[in-house]
C-alpha positions in Angstrom: 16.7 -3.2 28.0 12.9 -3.0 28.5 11.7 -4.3 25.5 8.8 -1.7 23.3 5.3 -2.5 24.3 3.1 -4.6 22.6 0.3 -2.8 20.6 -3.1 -3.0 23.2 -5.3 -4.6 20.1 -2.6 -6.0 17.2 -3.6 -4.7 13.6 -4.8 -7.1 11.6 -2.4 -7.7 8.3 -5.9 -8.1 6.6 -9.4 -6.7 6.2 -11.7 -9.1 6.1 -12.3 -10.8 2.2 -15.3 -12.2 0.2 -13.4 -14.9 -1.0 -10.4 -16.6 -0.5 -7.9 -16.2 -3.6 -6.4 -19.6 -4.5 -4.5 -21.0 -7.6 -5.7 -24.5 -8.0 -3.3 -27.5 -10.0 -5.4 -28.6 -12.9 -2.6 -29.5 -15.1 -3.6 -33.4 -16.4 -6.3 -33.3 -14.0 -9.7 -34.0 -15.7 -12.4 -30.9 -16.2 -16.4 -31.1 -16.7 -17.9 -28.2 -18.4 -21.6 -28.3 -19.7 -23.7 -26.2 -22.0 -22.3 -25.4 -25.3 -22.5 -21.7 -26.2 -19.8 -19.3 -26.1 -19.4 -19.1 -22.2 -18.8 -22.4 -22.1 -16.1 -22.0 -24.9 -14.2 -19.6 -22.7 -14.3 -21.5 -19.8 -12.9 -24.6 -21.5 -10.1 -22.7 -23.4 -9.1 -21.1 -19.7 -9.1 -24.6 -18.1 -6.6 -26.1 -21.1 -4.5 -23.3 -21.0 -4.3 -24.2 -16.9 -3.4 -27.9 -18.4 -6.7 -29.4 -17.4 -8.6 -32.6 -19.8 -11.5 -30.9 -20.5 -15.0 -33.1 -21.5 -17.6 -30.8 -22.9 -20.9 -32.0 -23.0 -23.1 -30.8 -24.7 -25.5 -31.6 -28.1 -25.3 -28.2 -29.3 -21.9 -26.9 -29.4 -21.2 -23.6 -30.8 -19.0 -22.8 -33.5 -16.2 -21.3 -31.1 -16.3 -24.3 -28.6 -15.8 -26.5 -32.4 -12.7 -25.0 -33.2 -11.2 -25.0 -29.8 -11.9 -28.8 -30.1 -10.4 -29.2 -33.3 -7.1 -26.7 -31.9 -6.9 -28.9 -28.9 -7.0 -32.3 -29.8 -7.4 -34.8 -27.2 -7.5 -31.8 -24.6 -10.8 -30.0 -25.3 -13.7 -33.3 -26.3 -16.5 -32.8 -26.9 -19.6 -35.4 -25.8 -23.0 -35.0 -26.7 -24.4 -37.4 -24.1 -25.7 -35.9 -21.1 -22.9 -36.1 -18.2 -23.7 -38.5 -15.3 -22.8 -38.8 -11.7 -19.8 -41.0 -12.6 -18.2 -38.3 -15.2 -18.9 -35.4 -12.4 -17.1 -37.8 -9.2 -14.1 -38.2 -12.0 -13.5 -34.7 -12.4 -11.5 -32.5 -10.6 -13.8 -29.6 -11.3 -17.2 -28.4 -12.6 -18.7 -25.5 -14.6 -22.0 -24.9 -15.6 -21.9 -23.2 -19.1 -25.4 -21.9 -18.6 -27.9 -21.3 -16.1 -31.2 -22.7 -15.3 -32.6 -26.3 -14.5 -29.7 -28.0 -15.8 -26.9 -25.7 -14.0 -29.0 -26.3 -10.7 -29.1 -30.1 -11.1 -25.1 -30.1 -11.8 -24.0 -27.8 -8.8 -26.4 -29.7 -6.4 -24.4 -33.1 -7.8 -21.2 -31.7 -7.5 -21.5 -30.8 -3.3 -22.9 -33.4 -3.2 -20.3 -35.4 -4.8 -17.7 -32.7 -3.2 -16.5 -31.5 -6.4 -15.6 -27.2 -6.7 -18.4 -26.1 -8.9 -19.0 -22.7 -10.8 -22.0 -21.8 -12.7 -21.8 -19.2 -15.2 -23.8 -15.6 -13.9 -25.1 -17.7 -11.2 -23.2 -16.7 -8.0 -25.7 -18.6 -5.3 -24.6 -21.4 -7.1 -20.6 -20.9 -7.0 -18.4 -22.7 -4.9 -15.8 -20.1 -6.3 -15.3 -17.2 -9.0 -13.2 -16.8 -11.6 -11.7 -13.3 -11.6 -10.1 -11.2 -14.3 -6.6 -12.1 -15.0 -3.4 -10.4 -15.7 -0.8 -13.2 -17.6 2.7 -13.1 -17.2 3.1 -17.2 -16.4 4.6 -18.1 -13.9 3.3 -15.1 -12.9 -0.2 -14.5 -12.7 -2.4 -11.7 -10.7 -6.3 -12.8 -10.5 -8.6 -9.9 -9.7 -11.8 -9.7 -8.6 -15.0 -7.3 -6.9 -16.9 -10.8 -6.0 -19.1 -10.2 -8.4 -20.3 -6.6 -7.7 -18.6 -5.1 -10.7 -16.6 -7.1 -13.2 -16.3 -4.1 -15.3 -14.6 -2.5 -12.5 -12.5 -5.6 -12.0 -11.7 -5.4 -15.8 -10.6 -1.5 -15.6 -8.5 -2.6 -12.9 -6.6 -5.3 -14.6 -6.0 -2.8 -17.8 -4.2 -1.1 -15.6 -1.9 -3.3 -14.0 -1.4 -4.6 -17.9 -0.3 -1.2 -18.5 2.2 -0.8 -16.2 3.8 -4.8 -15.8 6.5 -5.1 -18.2 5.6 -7.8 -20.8 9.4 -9.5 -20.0 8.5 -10.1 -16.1 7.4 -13.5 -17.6 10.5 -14.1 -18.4 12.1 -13.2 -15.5 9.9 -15.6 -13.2 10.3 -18.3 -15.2 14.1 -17.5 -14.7 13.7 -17.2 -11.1 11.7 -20.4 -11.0 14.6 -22.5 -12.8 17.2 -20.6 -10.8 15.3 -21.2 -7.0 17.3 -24.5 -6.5 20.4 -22.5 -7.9 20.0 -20.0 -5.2 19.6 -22.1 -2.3 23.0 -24.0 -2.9 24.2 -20.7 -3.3 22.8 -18.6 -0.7 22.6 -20.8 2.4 21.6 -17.8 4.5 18.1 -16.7 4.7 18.4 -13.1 4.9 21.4 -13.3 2.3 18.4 -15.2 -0.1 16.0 -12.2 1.1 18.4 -9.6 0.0 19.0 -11.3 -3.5 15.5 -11.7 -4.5 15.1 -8.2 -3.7 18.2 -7.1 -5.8 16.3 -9.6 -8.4 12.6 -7.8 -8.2 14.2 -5.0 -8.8 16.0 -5.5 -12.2 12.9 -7.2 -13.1 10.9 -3.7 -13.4 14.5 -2.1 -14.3 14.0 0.7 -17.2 15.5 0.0 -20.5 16.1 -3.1 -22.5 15.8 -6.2 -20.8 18.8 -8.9 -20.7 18.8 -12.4 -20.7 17.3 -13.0 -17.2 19.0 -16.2 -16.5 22.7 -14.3 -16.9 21.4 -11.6 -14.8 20.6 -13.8 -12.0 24.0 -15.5 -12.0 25.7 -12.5 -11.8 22.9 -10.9 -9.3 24.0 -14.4 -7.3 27.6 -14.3 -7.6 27.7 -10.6 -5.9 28.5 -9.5 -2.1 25.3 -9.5 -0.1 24.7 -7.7 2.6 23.4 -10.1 4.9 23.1 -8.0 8.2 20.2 -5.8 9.3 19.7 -2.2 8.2 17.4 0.5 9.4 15.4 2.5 7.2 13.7 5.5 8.6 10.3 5.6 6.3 8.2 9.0 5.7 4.6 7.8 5.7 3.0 11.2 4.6 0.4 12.9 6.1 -1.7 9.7 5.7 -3.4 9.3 2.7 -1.5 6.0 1.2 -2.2 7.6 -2.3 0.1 10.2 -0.9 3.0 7.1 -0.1 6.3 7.9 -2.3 7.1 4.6 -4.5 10.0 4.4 -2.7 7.8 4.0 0.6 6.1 1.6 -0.6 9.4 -0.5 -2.1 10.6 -0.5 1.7 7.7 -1.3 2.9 7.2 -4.2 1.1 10.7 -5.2 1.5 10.5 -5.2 5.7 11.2 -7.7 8.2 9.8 -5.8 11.1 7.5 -2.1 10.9 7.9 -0.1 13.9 5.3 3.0 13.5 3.6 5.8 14.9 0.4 6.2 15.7 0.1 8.8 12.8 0.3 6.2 10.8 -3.1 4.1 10.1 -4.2 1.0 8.8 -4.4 1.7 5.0 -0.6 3.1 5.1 0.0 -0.3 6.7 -1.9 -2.4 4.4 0.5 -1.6 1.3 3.6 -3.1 3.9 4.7 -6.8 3.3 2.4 -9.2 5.2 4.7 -11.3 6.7 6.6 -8.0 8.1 6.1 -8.0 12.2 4.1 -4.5 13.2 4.7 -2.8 16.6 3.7 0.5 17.4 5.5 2.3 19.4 2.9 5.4 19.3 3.8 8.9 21.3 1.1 11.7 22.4 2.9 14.6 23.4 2.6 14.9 27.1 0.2 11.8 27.0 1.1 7.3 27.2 4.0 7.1 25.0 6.4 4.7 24.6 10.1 6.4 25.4 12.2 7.5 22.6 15.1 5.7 24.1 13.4 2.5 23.8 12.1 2.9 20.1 15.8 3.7 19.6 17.1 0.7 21.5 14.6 -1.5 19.6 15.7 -0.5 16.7 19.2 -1.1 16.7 18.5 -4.6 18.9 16.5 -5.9 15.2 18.9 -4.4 13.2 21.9 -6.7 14.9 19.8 -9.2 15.0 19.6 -9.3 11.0 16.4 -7.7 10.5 15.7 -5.5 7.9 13.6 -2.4 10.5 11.6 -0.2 9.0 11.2 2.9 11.4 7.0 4.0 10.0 6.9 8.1 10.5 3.9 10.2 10.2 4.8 13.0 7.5 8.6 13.7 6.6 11.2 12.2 8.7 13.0 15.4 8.6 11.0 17.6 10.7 10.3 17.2 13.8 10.7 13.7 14.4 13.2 12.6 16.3 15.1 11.0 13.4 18.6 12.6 14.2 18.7 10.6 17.3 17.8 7.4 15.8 20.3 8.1 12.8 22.9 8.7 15.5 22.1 5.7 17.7 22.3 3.5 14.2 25.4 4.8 12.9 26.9 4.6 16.7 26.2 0.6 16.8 27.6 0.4 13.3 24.2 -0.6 11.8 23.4 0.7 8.2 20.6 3.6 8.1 18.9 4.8 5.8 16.2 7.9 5.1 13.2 7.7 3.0 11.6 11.4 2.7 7.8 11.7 2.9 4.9 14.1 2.0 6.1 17.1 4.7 1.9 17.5 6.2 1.9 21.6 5.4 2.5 20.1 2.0 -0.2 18.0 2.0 -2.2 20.8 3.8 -2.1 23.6 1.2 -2.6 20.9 -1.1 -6.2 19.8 0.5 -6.8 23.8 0.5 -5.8 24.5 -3.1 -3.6 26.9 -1.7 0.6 27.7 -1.9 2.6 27.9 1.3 4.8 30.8 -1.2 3.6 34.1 -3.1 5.8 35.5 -5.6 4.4 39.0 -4.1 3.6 37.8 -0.4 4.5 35.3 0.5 8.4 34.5 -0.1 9.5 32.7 3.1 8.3 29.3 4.1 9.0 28.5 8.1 8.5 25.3 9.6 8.8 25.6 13.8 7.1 23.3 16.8 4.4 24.6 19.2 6.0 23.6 22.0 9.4 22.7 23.7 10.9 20.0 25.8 8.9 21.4 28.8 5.1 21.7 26.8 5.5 25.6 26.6 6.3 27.7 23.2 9.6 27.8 22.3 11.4 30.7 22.9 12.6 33.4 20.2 10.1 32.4 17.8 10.3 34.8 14.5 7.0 35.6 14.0 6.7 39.2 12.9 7.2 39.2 9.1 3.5 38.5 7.2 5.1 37.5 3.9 6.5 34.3 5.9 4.4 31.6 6.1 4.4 29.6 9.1 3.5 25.8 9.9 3.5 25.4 13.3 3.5 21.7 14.3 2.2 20.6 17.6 1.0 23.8 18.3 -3.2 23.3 19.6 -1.9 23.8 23.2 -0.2 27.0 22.8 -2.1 28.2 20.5 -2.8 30.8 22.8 0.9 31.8 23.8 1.6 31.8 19.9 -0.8 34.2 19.1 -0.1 36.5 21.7 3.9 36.4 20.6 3.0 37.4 17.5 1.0 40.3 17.8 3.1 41.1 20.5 5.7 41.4 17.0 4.2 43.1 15.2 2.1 40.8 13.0 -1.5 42.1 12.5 -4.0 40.5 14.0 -5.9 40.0 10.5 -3.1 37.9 9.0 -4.9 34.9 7.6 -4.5 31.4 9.7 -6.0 27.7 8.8 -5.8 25.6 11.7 -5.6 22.0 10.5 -6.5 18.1 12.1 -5.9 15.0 11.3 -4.8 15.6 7.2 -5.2 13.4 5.2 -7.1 11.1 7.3 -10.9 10.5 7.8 -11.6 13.1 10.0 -10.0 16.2 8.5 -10.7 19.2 9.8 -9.6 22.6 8.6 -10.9 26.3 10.2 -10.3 29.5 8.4 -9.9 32.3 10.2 -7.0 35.2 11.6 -4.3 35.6 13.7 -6.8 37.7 16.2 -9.1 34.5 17.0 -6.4 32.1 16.5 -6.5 31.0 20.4 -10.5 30.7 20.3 -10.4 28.8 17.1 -7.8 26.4 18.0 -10.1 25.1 21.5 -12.5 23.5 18.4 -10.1 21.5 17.5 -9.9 17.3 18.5 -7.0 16.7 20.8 -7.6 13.1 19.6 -5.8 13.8 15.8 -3.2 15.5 15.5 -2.8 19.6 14.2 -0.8 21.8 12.6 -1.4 25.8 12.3 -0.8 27.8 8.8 -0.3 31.5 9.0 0.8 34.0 7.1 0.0 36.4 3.7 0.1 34.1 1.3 -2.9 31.8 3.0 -5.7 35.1 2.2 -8.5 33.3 0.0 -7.3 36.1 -2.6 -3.8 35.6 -2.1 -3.7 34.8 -5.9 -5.3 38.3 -6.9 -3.7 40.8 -4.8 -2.0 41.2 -1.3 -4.8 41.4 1.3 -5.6 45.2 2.1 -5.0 45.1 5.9 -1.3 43.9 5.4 -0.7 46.1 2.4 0.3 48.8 5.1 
């Protein structure tokens, strides 16, 4: 079996970052903070909560930092000496409440001493940043814009407060307890993956929450399917915003990603991190890697226990290949799956403002390919009828041929067409114009991205109004 080519330049699984998110162990470890006001305050209050000893020192301290003292005996002190190179080398970690002389002196002592230092609104003197946090201990989600916007970083944590439910707290700490539990239980790796999975997903499970620690028993105690499955993922047209949820789920769920080249790097991004990526990209009449491979790869994961995602540009459902992938699965016995996508004349009419349908115009919807096994238009077409709308994939190259069968049927040679590249994508192109200029229009278009043609009533600018005049004949 000749194995599916390796991508020329491998994706990267990350865009470059700022800063490196960590989560650092400061439970009984010993904290520095200086300056007394009410920075300083929140700063010590976020470093108990994370279990740290935290020394204060300060001469001045604020009212706040008082009563967090007072709350947290023996964990918050306060000293009103100043703090010396001895206190700073004990300490597992600085933070200068305020800046200015003082703040400088402390951060140049702490590299020196090799001790993580922040400084409050002071960035050239950070050795990291806190960011904005979203608290459901265990689990916690730390956001941050390095310091470009922290109101934007703020908006964006109201969000994800909005949507977490408050119980996932619970339900970590259950899985945290229930880890060892699970291991006993679930020798098998991929049986553990499959669990956790079934376990995320009761997590965000609408409607009142059980008792976590029953639920993962039973969860446990269940048949899991511990062979690979394929899952044949609609990507969209590819805008990620455009991703369905349950995309997204199976993305994050994969062992192995095998997509198109419709599919770009943002689509990706959203996909588990660990999952392997391996495009297996096709240009029609161009390099392509064989369908029969892509198939054969497929299947060869899925027996071997992965869980294969199969990455398509658009809907799975049209005109792309699926049925012989569906039919090679269910042939080797290997569970398949189909996740629909945003179908691209969807996403199309949608960039336009337009419908594809016209109550008065426009009440037929056909989806056809440009082209046949051979590269030339498909014979017996339908093209005739201007109150059908037409999406005609893959269809630059005989644009030509198209246009010439239609008239050739009948279909005036004013009937609206939007020729259409790369949707969705950063270099989007759309041309109005008619069914008459069709073939001239359609040479402007990049045979890098990928097109689709629109035609039909419903498409007139003033399709909303009235039926276009030329066709009301």
């Amino acid at each position: 079996m000749t194995p599916v080519p390796a991508t020329p330049t491998r994706p990267a699984r990350l865009a470059p970052i700022p800063k490196l998110p960590i989560f650092l162990d400061l439970m009984g470890k010993p904290a520095l903070v200086t300056g007394g006001g009410p920075g300083s305050a929140w700063k010590a209050e976020l470093l108990a909560a994370a279990g740290a000893r935290v020394v204060v020192y300060t001469a001045d301290p604020c009212p706040e930092l008082t009563e967090l003292a007072v709350a947290h005996p023996g964990q918050i002190v306060i000293v009103s000496r100043p703090w010396t190179d001895a206190d700073l080398a004990a300490a597992a970690i600085a933070i200068g409440g305020e800046p200015g002389e003082e703040a400088a002196r402390l951060a140049t002592a702490a590299r020196r001493l090799r001790v993580p230092v922040n400084v409050i609104d002071t960035g050239a003197l950070c050795d990291f940043q806190f960011g904005s946090i979203v608290n459901r201990a265990p689990l916690l989600i730390a956001i941050s814009s390095d310091g470009a916007s922290p109101v934007l970083a703020q908006a964006v944590r109201r969000r994800i407060e909005a949507i977490l439910p408050q119980g996932l707290a619970r339900w970590a700490a259950a899985a945290r307890g229930f880890r060892r539990n699970a291991a006993r239980a679930l020798p098998d790796r991929a049986q553990r993956r499959r669990f956790w999975d079934k376990v995320a997903a009761a997590a965000f499970a609408p409607g009142p929450s059980n008792d976590p620690a029953l639920a993962l028993a039973r969860l446990a105690a269940e048949p899991t399917h511990t062979g690979g499955e394929i899952v044949i993922v609609g990507a969209g047209p590819g805008d990620p915003d455009l991703l369905t949820l349950a995309a997204v789920r199976e993305l994050q769920a994969a062992d192995v990603i095998l997509y198109d080249r419709l599919v770009g790097q943002a689509v990706l991004d959203l996909a588990r991190r660990e999952a392997r990526r391996i495009q297996v990209g096709k240009r029609g009449h161009g390099p392509s890697v064989p369908q029969s491979e892509i198939t054969a790869e497929l299947v060869r994961l899925a027996q071997a226990g992965e869980r294969v995602v199969r990455l398509k540009g658009g809907d799975p459902a049209y005109f792309a290949r699926t049925g012989e992938e569906v039919a090679a699965a269910r042939a080797a016995n290997v569970p398949v799956r189909i996740v629909p996508g945003v179908t691209a004349p969807s996403a199309a009419a949608a960039a336009l403002g337009l419908s594809l349908t016209h109550r008065a115009h426009g009440r037929r919807v056909q989806f056809v390919s440009g082209h046949d096994l051979t590269g030339a238009l498909p014979l017996g077409l339908a093209l005739s009828d201007p109150e059908t709308t037409t999406a005609v994939y893959m269809g630059r190259d005989t644009a030509s041929e198209l246009a010439a069968n239609a008239l050739a049927q009948g279909l005036p040679g004013t009937t609206p067409a939007i020729l259409l590249s790369d949707i969705g994508g950063a270099h989007e192109t759309h041309i109005r114009t008619h069914l008459a200029n069709l073939a001239r229009d359609a040479a402007r278009l990049d045979p890098a991205y990928p097109a689709l043609i629109l035609l039909g009533a419903a498409l007139a600018e003033d399709a909303t109004i009235a039926r276009p005049a030329a066709l009301a004949a």
